[in-house]
C-alpha positions as CSV (number, residue, x, y, z in Angstrom):
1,X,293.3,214.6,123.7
2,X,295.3,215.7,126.7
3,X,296.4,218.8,126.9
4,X,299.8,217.8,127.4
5,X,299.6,216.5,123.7
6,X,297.9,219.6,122.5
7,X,300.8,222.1,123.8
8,X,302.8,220.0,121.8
9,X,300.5,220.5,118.6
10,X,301.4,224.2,119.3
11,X,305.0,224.4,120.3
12,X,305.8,222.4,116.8
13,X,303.4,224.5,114.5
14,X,305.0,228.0,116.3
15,X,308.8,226.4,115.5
16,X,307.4,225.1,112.0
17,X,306.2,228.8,111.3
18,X,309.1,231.1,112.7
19,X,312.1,228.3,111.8
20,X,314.0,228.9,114.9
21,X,313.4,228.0,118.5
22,X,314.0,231.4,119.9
23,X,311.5,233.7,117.9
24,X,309.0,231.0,118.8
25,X,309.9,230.8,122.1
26,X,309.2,234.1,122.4
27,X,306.0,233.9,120.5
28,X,304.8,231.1,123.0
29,X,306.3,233.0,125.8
30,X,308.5,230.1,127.4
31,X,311.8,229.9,127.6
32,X,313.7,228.0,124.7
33,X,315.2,225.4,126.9
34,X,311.6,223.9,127.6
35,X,310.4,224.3,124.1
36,X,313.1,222.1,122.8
37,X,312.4,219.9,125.8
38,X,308.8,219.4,124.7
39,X,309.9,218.9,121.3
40,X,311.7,216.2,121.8
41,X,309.6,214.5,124.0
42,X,306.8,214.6,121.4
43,X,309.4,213.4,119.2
44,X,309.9,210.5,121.1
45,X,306.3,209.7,121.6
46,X,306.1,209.4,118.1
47,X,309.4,207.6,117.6
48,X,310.1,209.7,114.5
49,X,311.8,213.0,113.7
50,X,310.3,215.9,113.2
51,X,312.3,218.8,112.9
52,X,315.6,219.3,110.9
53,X,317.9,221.0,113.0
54,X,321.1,221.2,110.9
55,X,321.2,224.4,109.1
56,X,320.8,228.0,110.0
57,X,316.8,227.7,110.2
58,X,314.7,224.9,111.4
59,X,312.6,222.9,109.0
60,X,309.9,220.0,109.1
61,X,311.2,216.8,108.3
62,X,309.1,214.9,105.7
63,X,307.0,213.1,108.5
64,X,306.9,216.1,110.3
65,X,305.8,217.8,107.2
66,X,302.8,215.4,107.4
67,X,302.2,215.0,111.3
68,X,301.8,219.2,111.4
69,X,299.2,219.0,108.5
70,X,297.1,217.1,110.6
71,X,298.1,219.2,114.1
72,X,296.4,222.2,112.4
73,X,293.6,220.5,111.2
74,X,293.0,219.0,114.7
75,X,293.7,222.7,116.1
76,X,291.3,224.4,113.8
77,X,288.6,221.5,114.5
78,X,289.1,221.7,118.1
79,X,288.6,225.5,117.4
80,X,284.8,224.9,115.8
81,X,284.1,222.9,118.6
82,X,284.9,225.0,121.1
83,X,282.7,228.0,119.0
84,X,279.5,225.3,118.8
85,X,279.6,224.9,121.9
86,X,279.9,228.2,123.4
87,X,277.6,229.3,120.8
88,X,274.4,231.8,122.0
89,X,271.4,230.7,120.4
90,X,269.5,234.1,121.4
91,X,273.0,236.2,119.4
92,X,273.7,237.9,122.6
93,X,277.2,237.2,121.7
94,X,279.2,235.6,118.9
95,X,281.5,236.6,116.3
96,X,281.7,236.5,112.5
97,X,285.2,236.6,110.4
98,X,283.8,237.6,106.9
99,X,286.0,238.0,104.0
100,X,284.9,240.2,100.8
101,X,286.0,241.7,97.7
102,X,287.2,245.2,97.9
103,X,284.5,246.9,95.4
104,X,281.9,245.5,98.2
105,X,283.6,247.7,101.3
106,X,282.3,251.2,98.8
107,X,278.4,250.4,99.5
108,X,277.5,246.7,100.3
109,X,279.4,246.0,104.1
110,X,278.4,249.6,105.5
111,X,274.7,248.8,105.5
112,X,275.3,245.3,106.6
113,X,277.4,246.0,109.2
114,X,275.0,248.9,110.4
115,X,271.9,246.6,110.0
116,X,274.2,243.5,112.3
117,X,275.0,246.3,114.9
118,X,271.4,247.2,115.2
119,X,270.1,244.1,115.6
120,X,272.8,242.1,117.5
121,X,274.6,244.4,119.3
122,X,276.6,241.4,120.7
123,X,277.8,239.9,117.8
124,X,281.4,240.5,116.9
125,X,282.9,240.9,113.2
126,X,285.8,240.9,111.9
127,X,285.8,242.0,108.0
128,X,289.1,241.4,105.6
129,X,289.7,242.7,102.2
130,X,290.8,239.9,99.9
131,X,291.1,238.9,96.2
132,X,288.6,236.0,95.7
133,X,290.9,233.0,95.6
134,X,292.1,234.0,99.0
135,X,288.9,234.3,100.3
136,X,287.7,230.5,99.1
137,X,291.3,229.6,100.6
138,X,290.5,230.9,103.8
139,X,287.2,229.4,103.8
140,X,288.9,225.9,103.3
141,X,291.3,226.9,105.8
142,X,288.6,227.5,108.1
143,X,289.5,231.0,108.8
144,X,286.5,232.8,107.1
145,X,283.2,232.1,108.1
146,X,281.8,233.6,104.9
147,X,282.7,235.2,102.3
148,X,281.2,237.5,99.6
149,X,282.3,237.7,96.2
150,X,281.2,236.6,92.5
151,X,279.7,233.3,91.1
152,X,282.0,230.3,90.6
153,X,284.0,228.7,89.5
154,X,284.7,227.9,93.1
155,X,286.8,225.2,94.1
156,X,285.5,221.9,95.6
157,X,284.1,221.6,98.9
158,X,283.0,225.7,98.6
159,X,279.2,226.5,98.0
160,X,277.4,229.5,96.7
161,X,274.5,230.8,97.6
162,X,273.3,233.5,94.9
163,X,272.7,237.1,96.8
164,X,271.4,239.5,94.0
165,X,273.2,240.4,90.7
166,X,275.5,243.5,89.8
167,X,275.3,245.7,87.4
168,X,277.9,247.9,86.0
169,X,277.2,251.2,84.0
170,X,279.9,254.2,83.3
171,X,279.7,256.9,86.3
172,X,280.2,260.9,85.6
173,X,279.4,263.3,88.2
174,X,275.8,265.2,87.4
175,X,276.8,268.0,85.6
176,X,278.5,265.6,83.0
177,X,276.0,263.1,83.3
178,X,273.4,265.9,81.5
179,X,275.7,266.3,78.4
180,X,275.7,262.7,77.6
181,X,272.8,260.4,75.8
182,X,271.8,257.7,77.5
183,X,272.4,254.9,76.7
184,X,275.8,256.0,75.4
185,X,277.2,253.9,72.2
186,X,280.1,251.8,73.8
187,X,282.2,253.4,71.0
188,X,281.9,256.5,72.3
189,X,284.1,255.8,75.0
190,X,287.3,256.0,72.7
191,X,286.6,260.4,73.5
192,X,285.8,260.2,77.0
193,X,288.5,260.3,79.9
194,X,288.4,257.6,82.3
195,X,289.1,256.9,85.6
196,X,289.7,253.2,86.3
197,X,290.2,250.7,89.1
198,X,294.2,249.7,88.8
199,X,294.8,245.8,87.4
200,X,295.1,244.0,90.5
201,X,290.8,244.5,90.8
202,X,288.5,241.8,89.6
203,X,286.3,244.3,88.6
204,X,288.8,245.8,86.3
205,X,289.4,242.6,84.5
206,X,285.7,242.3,83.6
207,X,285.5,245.9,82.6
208,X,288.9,245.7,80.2
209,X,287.2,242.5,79.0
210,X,284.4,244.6,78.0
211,X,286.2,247.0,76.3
212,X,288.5,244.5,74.1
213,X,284.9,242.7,73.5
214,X,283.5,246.3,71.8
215,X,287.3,246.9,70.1
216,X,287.0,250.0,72.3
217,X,290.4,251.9,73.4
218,X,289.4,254.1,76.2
219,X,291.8,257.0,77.4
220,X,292.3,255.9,80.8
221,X,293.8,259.3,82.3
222,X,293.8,257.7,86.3
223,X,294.2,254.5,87.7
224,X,293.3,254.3,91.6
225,X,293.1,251.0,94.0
226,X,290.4,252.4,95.8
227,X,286.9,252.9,94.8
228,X,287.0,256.1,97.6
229,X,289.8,257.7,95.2
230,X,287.6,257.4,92.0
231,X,284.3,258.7,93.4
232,X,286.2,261.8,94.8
233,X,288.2,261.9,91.2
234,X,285.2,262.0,89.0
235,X,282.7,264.3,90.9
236,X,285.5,266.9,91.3
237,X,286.6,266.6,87.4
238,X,285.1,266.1,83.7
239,X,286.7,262.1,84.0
240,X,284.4,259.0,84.3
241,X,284.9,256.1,85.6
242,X,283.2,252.6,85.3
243,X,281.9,251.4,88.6
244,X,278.7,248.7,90.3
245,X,275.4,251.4,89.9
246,X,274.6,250.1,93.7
247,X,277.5,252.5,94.6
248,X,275.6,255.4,93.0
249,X,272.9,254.8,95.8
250,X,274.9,256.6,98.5
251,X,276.4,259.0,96.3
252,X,274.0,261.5,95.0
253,X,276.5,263.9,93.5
254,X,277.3,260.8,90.9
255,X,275.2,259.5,88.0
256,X,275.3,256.6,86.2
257,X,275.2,256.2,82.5
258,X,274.2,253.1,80.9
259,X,276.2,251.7,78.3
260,X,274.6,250.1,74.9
261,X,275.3,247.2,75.1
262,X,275.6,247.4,78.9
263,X,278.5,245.7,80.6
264,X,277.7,241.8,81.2
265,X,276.2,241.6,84.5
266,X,277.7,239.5,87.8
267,X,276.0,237.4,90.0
268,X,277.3,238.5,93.9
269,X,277.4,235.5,95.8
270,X,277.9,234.3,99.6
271,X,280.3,231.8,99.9
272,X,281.2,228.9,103.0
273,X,282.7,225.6,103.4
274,X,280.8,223.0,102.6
275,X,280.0,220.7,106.0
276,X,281.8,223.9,108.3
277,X,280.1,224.5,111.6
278,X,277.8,227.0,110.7
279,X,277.1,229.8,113.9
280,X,273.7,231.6,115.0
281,X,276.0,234.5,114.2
282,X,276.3,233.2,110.7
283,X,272.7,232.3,110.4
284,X,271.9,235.4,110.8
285,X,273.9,237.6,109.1
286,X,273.0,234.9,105.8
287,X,269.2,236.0,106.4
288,X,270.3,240.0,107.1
289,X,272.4,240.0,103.9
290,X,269.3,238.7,102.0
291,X,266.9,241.0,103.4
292,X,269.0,243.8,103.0
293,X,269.6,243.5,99.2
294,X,265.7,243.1,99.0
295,X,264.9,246.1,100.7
296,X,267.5,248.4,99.0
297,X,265.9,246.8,95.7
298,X,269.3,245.1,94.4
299,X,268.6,243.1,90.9
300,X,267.5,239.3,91.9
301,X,270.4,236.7,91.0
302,X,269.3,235.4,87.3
303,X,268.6,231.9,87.3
């Protein structure tokens, strides 16, 4: 493909996105005579229309609708290509996008990231926060190179590779911790002060499931969207809160108090696109990730 023909890929995705010549003009940094120049010479090559220029914004025509589907895909092949080949065997250089979860940023991505830096020094990473459906999107989209979240369902074309399983147990700091049997009846709950991820968590879904599962109403005194918030919250107060027990490893003024019958368990998974390039950067943050949960004695996944 020339590169004639690829500028044109981009000029007509960057008008497609922003819906007006100038803001992508600006984006592209030429001026807006040329862009509309180039437009319509690619627009002649084609011998179709692409763009609807008649109202206020610009839109893709039906065919263009269709022709820019494929420009990206070409775009984010040509992208992969470009990464293989410029690829360093030895991981003296390389990057990694990764997407994850939030509850995984509070004790699973600092010793991974630590353990990557140590080892490859070179290698690049770019982490994003996402709810899982975004993350298996981006994969597809060829965005992400992996991603970590929970077992499937997962949408065609995305594999799974197990990575150890979660387990979820109620957390109090230590003083607290000493006043309560263990295991504590799940009933017990309904007189105990909680501290809870807010609704738009995964985690918090499984945990409410939990609760409706028992016929348990909890007092939920605080919700918080970050994990950080709770373990501050419940060391510096009588609350609990409900939370993995791998993010008690790190936190030794917090305890964790198994619940009878425990929350169900979740099996963590790495995620990628089926039949994506797959990097030496990715190769060997798969087998870090793996070693890792071994050493810090993580639960196997369950068959």
């Amino acid at each position: 493909m020339a590169a004639l023909e690829l500028r044109h890929l981009r000029y007509l995705l960057a008008v497609a996105e922003h819906g007006t010549f100038t803001r992508a003009a600006e984006e592209l940094h030429i001026s807006q005579p040329t862009l509309s120049q180039q437009i319509r010479q690619l627009e002649r090559t084609l011998g179709v229309q692409l763009l609807d220029r008649s109202g206020r914004t610009v839109r893709l025509t039906d065919a263009g609708s269709v022709y820019a589907d494929h420009a990206r895909r070409a775009l984010r092949d040509l992208a992969a290509a470009e990464r293989a080949v410029h690829d360093v065997k030895d991981l003296s250089r390389g990057h990694l996008h990764l997407g994850l979860t939030p509850t995984f940023t509070a004790y699973l991505i600092g010793p991974l990231t630590a353990e990557l830096h140590t080892l490859h020094p070179g290698i690049g990473l770019t982490l994003t926060e996402m709810p899982q459906d975004r993350i298996e999107a981006a994969l597809l989209a060829g965005d992400l190179d992996l991603g970590i979240a929970f077992a499937g369902p997962h949408p065609p074309s995305i594999a799974a590779t197990p990575l150890f399983t979660e387990t979820l147990s109620l957390v109090t700091g230590a003083a607290r911790a000493r006043e309560l049997p263990g295991p504590l009846p799940a009933d017990a709950l309904k007189d105990e002060q909680l501290a809870l991820l807010s609704a738009d968590f995964t985690t918090r879904a499984h945990i409410d499931a939990y609760f409706a599962g028992q016929r348990v109403r909890p007092r939920i005194t605080v919700e918080a969207n970050s994990i950080q918030a709770l373990t501050e919250i419940v060391r510096r107060t009588p609350l609990a809160t409900v939370l993995p027990d791998a993010v008690t490893h790190d936190h030794p003024h917090l305890t964790p108090v198994p619940l009878d019958p425990p929350l169900p368990a979740r099996t963590v998974t790495l995620l990628h696109r089926e039949g994506a390039y797959e990097s030496a950067a990715t190769r060997a943050f798969t087998r870090l990730a793996h070693d890792l949960v071994r050493t810090r004695g993580y639960a196997p996944p369950r068959p």
